[in-house]
N, C-alpha and C positions, 0 to 999 in steps of 0.2 A: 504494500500500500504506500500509495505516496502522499505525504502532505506537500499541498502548495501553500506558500506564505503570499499572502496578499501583497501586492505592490505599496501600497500604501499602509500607515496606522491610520486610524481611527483621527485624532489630531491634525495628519499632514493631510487627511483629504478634507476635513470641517474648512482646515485653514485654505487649503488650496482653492477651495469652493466660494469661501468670501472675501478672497481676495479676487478670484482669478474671474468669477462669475458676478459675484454681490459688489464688486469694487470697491471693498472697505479696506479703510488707511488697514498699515502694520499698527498703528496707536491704537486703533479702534477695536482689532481685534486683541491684540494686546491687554485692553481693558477687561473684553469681554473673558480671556483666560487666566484675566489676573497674571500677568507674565510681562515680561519683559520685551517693548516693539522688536529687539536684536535677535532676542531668541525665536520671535515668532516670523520675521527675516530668514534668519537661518533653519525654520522650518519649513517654511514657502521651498525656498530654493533646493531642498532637497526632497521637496516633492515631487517639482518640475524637472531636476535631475533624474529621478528615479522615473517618472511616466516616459521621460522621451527613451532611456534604457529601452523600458519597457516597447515602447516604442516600436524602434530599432529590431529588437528581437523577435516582434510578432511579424515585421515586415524583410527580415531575412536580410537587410542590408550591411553590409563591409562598411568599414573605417576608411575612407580613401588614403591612400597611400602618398605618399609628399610627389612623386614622379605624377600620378593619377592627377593632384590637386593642381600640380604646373599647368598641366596638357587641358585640365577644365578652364584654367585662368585665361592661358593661349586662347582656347578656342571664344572665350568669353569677348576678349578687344578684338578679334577677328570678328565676330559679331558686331561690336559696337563699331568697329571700322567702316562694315558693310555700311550699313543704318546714316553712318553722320560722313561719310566720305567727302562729300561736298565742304562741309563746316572743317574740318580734320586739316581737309588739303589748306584751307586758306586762313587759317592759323597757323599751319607751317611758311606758309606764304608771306606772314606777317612777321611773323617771329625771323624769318630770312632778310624781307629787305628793311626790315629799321634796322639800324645799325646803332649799339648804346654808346653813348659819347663816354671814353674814355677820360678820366683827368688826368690834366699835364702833370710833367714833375716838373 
């Protein structure tokens, strides 16, 4: 038999609920657990830590690898190249014929 442990406590899902749904301050819920805004910060964010895991794992996805994340960035201003071409070239164009006036010595 296997036990599953819930993604969440009991706490990180109240808190993630009214912060992330109800749009209450960290003070506000804070008050309402009698706790400290920092501690109920550092409960937030390790809920939303822990769901995207979760996340992640239900959706079968890889870590991209630092060569993977290069070749997405490439491909990325390769895109944004396509798209602004026009605008790209003649801000090269600008940047080419002003010339900055050096100061004399």
């Amino acid at each position: 038999m296997c036990i599953v442990r819930p993604p969440l406590t009991t706490k990180q899902t109240s808190v993630f609920i009214k912060r992330f749904f109800g749009e209450w301050t960290y003070q506000e819920i804070a008050d309402f657990y009698g706790d400290h805004p920092h501690n109920i910060s550092k409960t937030y964010h390790n809920a939303v830590n822990r769901l995207l895991s979760v996340l992640v794992e239900m959706d079968g996805v890889k870590k991209m690898t630092d060569e993977e994340r290069k070749q997405a960035n490439v491909a990325k201003s390769k895109r944004y190249y396509e798209r602004n071409r026009d605008k790209v070239n003649q801000k090269r164009w600008e940047r080419y014929t002003t010339k900055k006036k050096r100061p004399k010595k």
